[in-house]
DRENKE-539408 format. One record per residue (C-alpha): residue in one letter; x, y, z; residue number from 1. Coordinates in steps of 0.02 Angstrom, whole numbers. Each point is the difference from the previous one (the first is absolute). Layout:
+------+--------+--------+--------+-----+
! code !     c1 !     c2 !     c3 ! pos !
+------+--------+--------+--------+-----+
!    a !      X !      Y !      Z ! NUM !
...
+------+--------+--------+--------+-----+
This chain:
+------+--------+--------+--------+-----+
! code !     c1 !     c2 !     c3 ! pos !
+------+--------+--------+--------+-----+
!    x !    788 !    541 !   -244 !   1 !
!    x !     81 !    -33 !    170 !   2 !
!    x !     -2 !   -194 !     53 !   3 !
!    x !   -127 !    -21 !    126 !   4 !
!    x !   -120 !     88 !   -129 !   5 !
!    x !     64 !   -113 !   -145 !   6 !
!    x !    -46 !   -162 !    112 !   7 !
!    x !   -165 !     75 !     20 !   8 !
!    x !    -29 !     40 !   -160 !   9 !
!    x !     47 !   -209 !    -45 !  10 !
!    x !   -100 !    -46 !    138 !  11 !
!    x !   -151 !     80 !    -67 !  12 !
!    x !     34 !    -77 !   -188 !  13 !
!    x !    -32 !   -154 !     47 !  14 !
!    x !    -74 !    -35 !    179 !  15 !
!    x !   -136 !    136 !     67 !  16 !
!    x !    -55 !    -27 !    172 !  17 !
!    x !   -198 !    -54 !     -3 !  18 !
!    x !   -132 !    -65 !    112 !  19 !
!    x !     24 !   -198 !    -50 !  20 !
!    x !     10 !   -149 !    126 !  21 !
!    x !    184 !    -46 !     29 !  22 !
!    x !     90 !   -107 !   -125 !  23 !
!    x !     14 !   -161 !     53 !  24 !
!    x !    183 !    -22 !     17 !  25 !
!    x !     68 !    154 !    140 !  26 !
!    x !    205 !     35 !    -24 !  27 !
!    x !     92 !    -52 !    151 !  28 !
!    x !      9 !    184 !     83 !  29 !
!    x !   -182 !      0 !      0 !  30 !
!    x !     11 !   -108 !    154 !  31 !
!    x !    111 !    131 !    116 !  32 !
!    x !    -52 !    132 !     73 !  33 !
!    x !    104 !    178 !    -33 !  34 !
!    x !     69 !    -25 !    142 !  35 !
!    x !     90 !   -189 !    -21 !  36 !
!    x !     44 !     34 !   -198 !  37 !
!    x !     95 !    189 !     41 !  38 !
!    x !     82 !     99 !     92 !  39 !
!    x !    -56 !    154 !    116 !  40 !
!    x !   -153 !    -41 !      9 !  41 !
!    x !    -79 !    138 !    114 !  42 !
!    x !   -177 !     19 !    -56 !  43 !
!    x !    -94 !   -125 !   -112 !  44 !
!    x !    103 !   -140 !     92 !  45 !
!    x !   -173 !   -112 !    -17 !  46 !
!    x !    -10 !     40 !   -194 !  47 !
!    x !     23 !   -143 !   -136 !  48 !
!    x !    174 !     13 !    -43 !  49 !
!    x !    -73 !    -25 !   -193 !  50 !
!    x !   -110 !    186 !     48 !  51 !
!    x !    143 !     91 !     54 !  52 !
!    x !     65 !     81 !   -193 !  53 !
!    x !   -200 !     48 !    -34 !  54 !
!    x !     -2 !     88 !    166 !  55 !
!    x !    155 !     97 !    -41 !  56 !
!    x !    -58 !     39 !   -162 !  57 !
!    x !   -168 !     53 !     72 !  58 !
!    x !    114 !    103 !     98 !  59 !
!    x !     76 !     74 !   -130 !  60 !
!    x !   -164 !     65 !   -104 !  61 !
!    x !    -86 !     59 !    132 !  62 !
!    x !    177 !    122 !     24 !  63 !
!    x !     64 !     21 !   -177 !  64 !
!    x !    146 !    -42 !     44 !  65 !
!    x !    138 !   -141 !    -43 !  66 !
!    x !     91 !   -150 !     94 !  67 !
!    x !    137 !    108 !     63 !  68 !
!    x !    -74 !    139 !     80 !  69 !
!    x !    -27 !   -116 !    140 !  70 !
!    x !    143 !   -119 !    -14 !  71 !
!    x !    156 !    -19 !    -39 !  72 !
!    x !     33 !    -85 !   -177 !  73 !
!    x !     62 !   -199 !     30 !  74 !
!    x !     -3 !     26 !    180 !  75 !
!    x !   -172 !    -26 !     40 !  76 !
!    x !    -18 !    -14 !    181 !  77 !
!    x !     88 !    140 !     53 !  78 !
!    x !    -79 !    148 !    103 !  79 !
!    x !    116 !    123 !    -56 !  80 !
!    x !   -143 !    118 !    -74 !  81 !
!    x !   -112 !     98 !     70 !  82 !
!    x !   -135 !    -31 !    -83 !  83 !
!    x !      4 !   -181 !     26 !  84 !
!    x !    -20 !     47 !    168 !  85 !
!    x !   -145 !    114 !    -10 !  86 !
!    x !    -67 !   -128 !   -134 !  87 !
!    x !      2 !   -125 !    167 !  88 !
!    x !    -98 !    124 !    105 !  89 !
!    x !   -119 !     42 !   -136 !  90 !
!    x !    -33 !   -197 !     -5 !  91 !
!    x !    -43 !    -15 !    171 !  92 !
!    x !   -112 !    160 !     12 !  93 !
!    x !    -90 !    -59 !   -166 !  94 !
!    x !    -46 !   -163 !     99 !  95 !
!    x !    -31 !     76 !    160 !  96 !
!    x !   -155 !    112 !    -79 !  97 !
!    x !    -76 !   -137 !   -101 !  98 !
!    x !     26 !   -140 !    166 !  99 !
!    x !    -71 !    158 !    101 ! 100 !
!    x !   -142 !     52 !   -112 ! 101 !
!    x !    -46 !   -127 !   -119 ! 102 !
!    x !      9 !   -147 !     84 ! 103 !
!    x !    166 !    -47 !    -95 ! 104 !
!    x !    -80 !     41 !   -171 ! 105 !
!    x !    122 !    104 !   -118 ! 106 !
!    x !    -94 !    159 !    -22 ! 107 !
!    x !    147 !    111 !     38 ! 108 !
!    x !    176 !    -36 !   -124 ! 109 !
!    x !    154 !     91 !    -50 ! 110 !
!    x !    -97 !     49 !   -151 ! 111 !
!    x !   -147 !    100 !    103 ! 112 !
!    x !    130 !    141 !     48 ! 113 !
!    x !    134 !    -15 !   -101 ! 114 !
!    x !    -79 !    -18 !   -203 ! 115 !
!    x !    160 !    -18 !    -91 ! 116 !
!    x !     93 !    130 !     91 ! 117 !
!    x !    134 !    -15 !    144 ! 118 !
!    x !    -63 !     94 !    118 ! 119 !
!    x !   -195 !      7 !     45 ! 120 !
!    x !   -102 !    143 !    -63 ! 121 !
!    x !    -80 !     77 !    150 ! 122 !
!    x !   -102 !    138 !   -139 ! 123 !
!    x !   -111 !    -54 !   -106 ! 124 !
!    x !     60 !     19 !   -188 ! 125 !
!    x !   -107 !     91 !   -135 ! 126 !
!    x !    -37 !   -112 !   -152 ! 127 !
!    x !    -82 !      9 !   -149 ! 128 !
!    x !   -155 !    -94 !    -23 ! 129 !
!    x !     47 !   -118 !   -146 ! 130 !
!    x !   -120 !    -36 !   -117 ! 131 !
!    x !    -43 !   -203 !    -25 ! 132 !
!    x !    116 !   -108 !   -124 ! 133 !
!    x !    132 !    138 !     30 ! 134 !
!    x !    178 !    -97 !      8 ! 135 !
!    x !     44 !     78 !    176 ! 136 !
!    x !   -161 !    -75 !     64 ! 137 !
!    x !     46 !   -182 !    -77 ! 138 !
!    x !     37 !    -59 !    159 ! 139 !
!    x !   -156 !    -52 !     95 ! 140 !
!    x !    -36 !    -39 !    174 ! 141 !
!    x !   -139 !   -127 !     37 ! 142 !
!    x !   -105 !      7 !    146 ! 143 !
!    x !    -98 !   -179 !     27 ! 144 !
!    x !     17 !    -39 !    180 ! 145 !
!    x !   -165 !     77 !     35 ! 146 !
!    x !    -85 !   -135 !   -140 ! 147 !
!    x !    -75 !   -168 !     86 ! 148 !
!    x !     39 !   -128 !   -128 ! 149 !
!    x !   -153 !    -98 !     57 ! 150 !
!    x !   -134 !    164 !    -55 ! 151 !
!    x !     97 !    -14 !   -194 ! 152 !
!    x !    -39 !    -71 !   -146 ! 153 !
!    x !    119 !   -125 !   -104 ! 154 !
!    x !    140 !     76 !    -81 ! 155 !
!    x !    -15 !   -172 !   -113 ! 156 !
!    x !   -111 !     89 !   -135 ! 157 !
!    x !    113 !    145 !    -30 ! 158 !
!    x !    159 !   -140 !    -34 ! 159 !
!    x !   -107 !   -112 !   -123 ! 160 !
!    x !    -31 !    142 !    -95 ! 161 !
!    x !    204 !     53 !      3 ! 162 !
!    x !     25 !   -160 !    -41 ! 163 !
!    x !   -132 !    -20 !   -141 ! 164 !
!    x !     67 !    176 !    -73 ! 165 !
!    x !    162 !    -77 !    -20 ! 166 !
!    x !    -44 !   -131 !   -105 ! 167 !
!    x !    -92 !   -125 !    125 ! 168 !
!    x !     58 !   -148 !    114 ! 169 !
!    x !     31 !   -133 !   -147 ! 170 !
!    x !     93 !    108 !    -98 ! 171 !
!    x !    100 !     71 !    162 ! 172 !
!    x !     39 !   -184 !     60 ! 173 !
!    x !     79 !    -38 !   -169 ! 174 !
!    x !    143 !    112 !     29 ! 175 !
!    x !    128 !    -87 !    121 ! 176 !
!    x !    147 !    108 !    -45 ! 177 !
!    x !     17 !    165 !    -60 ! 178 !
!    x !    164 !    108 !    -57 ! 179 !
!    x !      3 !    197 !     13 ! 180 !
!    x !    130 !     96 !    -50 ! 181 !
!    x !     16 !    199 !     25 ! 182 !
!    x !     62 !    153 !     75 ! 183 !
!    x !     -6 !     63 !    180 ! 184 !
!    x !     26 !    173 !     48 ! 185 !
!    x !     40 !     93 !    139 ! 186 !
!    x !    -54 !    136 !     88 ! 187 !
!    x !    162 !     99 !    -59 ! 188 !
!    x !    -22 !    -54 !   -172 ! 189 !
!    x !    129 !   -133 !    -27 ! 190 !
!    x !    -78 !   -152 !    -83 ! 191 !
!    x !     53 !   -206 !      3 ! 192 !
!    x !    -35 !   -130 !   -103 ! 193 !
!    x !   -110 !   -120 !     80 ! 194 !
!    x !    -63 !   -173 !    -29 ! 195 !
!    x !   -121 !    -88 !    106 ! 196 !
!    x !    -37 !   -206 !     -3 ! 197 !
!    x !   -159 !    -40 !     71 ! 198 !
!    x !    -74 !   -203 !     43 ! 199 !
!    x !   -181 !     -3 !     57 ! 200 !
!    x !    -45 !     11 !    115 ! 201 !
!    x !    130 !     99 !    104 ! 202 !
!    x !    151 !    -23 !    -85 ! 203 !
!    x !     79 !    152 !    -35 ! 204 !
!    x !    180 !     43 !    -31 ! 205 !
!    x !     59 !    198 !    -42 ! 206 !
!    x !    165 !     25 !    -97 ! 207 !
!    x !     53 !    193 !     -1 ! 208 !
!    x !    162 !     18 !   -125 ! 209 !
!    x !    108 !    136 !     82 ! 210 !
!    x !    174 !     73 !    -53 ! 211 !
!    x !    100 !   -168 !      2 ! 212 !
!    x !    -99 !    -99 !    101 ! 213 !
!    x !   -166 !    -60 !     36 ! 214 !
!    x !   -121 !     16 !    146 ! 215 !
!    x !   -131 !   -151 !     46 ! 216 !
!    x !   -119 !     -1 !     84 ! 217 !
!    x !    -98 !   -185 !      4 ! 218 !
!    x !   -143 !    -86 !     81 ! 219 !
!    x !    -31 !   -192 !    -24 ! 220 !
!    x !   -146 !    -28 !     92 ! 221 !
!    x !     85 !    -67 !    156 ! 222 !
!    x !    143 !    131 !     16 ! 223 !
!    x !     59 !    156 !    -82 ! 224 !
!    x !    154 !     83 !      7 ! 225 !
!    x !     96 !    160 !    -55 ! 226 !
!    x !    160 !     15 !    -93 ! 227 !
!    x !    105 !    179 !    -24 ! 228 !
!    x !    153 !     10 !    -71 ! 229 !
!    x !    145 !    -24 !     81 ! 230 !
!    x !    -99 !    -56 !    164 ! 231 !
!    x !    -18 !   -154 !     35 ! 232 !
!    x !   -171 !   -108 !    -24 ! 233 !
!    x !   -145 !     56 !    142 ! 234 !
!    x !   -153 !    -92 !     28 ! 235 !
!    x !   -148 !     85 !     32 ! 236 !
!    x !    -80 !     24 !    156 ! 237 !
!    x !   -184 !    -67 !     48 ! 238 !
!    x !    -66 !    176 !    -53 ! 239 !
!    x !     98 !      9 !   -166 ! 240 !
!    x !    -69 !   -181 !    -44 ! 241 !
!    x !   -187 !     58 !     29 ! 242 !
!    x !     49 !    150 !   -105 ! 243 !
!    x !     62 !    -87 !   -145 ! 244 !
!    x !   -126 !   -137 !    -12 ! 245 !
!    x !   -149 !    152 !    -18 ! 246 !
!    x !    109 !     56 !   -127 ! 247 !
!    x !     -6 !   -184 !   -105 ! 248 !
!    x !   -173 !    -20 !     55 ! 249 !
!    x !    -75 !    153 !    -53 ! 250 !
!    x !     38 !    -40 !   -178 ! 251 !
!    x !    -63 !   -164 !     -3 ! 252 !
!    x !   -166 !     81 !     77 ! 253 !
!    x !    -85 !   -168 !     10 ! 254 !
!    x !     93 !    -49 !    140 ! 255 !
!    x !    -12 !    143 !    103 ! 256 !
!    x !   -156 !    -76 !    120 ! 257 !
!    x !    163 !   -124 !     50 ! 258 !
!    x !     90 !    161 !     51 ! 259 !
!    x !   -132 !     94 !    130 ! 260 !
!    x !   -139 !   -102 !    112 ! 261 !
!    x !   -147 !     96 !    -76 ! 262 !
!    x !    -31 !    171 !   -114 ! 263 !
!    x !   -129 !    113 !     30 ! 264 !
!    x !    -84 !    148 !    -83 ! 265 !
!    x !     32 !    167 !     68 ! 266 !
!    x !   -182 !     83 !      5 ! 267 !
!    x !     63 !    178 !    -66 ! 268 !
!    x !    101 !     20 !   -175 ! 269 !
!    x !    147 !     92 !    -12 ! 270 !
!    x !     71 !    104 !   -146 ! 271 !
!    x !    159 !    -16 !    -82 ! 272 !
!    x !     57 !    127 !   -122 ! 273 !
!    x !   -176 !     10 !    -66 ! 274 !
!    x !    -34 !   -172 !      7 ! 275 !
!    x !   -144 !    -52 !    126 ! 276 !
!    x !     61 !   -144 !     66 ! 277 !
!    x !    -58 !   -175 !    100 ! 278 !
!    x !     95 !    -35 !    168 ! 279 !
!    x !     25 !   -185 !     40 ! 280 !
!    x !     76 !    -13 !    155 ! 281 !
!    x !    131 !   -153 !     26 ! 282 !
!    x !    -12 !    -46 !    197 ! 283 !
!    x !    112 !   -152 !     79 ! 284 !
!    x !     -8 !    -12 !    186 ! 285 !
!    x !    123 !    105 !     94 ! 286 !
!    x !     63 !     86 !   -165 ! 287 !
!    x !    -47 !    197 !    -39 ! 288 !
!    x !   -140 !     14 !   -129 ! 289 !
!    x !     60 !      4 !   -191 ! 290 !
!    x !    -99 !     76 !   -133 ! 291 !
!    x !    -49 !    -19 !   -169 ! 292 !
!    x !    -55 !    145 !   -106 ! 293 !
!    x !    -79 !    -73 !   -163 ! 294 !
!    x !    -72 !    129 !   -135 ! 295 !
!    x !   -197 !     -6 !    -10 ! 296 !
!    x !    -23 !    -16 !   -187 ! 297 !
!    x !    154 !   -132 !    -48 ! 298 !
!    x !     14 !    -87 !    159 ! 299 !
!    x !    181 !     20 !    -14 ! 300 !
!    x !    117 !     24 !    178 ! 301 !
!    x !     75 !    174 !    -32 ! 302 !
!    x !     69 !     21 !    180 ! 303 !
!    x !     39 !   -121 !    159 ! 304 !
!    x !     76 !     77 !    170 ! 305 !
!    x !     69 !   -129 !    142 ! 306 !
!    x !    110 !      4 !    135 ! 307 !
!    x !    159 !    -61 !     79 ! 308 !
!    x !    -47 !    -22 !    186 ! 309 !
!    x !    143 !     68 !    111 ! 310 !
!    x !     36 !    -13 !    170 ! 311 !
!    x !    -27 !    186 !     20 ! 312 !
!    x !   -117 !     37 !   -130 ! 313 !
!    x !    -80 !    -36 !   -177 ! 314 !
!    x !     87 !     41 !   -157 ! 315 !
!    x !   -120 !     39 !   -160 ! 316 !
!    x !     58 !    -70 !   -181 ! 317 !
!    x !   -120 !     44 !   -138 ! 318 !
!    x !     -4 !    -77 !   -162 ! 319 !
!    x !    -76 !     83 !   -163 ! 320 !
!    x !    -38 !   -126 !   -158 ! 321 !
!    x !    -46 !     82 !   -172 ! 322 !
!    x !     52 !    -30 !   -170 ! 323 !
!    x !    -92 !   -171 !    -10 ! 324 !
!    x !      6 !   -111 !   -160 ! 325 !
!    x !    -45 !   -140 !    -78 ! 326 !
!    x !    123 !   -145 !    -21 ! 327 !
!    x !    -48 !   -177 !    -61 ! 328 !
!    x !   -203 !     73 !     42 ! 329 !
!    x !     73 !     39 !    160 ! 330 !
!    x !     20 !    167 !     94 ! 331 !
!    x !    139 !     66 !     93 ! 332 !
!    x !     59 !    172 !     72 ! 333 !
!    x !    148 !     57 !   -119 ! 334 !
!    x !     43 !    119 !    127 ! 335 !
!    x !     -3 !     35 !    190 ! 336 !
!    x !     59 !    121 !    135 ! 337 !
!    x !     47 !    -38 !    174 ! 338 !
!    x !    -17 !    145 !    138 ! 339 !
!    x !     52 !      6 !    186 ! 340 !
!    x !     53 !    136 !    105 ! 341 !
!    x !    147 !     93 !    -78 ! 342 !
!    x !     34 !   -108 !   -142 ! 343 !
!    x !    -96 !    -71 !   -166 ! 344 !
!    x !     57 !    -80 !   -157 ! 345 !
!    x !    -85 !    -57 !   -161 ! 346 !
!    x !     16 !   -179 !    -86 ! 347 !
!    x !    -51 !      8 !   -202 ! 348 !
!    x !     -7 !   -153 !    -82 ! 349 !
!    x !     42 !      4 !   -192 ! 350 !
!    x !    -43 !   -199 !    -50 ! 351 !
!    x !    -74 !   -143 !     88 ! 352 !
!    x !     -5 !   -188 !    -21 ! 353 !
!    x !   -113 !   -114 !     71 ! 354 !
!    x !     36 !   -200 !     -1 ! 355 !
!    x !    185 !      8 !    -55 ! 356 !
!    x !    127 !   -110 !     60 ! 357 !
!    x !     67 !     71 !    178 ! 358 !
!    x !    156 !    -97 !     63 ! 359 !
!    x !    -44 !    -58 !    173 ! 360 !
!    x !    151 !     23 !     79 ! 361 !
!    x !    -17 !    190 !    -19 ! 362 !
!    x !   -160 !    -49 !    150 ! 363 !
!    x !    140 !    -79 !    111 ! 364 !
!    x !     82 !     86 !    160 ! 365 !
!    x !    189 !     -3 !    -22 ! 366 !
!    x !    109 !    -47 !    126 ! 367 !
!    x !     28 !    126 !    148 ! 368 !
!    x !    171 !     54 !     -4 ! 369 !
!    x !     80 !     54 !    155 ! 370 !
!    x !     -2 !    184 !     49 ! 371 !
!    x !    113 !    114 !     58 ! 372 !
!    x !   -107 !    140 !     -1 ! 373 !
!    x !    -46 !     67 !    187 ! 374 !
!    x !   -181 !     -5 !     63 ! 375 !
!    x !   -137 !    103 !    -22 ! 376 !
!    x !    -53 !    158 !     81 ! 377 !
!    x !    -40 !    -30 !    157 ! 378 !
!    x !    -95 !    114 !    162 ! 379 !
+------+--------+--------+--------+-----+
């Protein structure tokens, strides 16, 4: 697994990007533009500085392609690739046609041509029609920019009834802490231990035992941050932080109307693997739409697909719960999958412990060491 797909892969264990307000607390990057926190700046010079590593990897998926087919490795800001270069002009064109036709909207992105390959595909391809809950179709678009909010009904319904299929409120709000420990695997088969410490309400701290060393990545309520061995400590950006407190939240379900401004009911159900489903729809102002597949008959979230909002485009992550159990009269999903273009990996949980001691301190930032390391991609 090369590096910039490794930090990806961390990334997504523990903070996926969602639709939620801003934490409170923004990192001190957050308040530069690209253009005052790096150098050669070119393009997205207006940018928060904290956007910039989304953007690349939006970059990146939309391509298939890696860090370093664009730069050069350490040395950032250079120009001496070509297509960093072309990558600039591409930019400009991209924002051109949506400032020129869509009255600044982004229609147009470097996905539209490009869909995971370098170089646009001016034919059209011939695919298969895949048939529904196939695992090459797991990846779902969403299309709710045509839906006024206003003409839906409450989402509120289809959440009480999650939430009463889980156990209900007063047994939910009697678990404060909770203790999983499992198994993640990789889309190319190799497996980690993994243990995850969770505080309600969005708490949530991800331990990932490699070869020698541990990866961590942790979320307090006020600020998360990322640890890889070897590297020294990073703290996540604005983005990250709204990624990783869905991730707390959404287990501790009864806090998630804290998380979005309002939920409402999608008027057509969808179907998941054979399971009709209900589609709540999580909507915060100025935030892409999040949704919330739960199955018909349990009332049990099998699926939820948000978005990390880049500069240049959206990026879809899709989660799939299943394998729910009962612990202390309390259900939980033993298992879940996390999708996104070009990469997925699978988190199975083997034991869980509610209300058990949790030292604190494991919920407090450490000190940021200085780094040597040189700054991130940059256009």
């Amino acid at each position: 697994m090369s590096y910039f797909r490794y930090v990806l892969f961390i990334l997504l264990l523990g903070a996926r990007v969602s639709s939620a307000p801003l934490p409170q607390k923004q990192s001190a990057i957050a308040t530069k533009t690209a253009a005052q926190a790096y150098k050669n700046i070119q393009v997205l010079k207006t940018v928060p500085a904290d956007e910039v590593i989304s953007t690349m990897q939006f970059i990146a998926l939309s391509l298939g392609v890696e860090c370093d087919f664009c730069h050069v490795e350490r040395e950032w800001d250079k120009d001496d690739k070509k297509p960093k270069r072309i990558a600039r002009e591409m930019m400009r064109m991209m924002l051109a046609i949506n400032s020129n036709n869509f009255s600044g909207e982004r229609k147009v992105t470097c996905n539209t041509c490009h869909r995971g390959r370098i170089h646009p595909q001016p034919i059209p391809a011939i695919t298969a029609r895949v048939e529904q809950g196939d695992q090459s179709s797991k990846l779902e678009s969403t299309e709710t920019e045509d839906l006024d909010p206003a003409t839906l009904a409450s989402g509120t319904p289809i959440l009480a009834k999650f939430i009463e299929a889980l156990g209900g409120e007063s047994d939910l709000d009697k678990i404060s802490d909770r203790v999983e420990k499992g198994t993640v695997s990789t889309g190319n088969g190799r497996q980690f231990p993994v243990e995850i410490f969770a505080r309600s309400p969005d708490q949530r701290v991800s331990i990932m035992h490699l070869s020698g060393a541990d990866s961590i990545t942790a979320y307090n309520g006020k600020t998360g941050w990322l640890i890889l061995p070897g590297r020294p400590m990073h703290e996540m950006s604005t983005l990250d932080q709204i990624a990783a407190k869905l991730d707390a939240v959404v287990f501790f379900p009864v806090h998630l109307g804290e998380v979005f401004e309002q939920f409402k009911a999608q008027p057509q159900t969808e179907t998941i693997g054979g399971s009709v489903t209900s589609v709540m729809l999580g909507l915060s102002k100025g935030q892409p739409t999040a949704k919330f597949y739960f199955d018909q008959p349990s009332g049990l979230l099998i699926r939820m697909l948000h978005y990390t909002d880049t500069a240049l485009g959206l990026i879809p992550i899709q989660i799939d719960f299943s394998d729910y159990r009962s612990v202390n009269g309390v259900k939980t999903p033993f298992r879940w999958t996390l999708s996104r273009p070009g990469s997925a990996f699978t988190v199975q949980i083997d034991q869980v412990q509610n209300n058990v001691p949790i030292d604190s301190t494991i919920f407090v930032q450490p000190a940021q060491e200085p780094s040597t390391a040189s700054p991130p991609p940059t256009q």
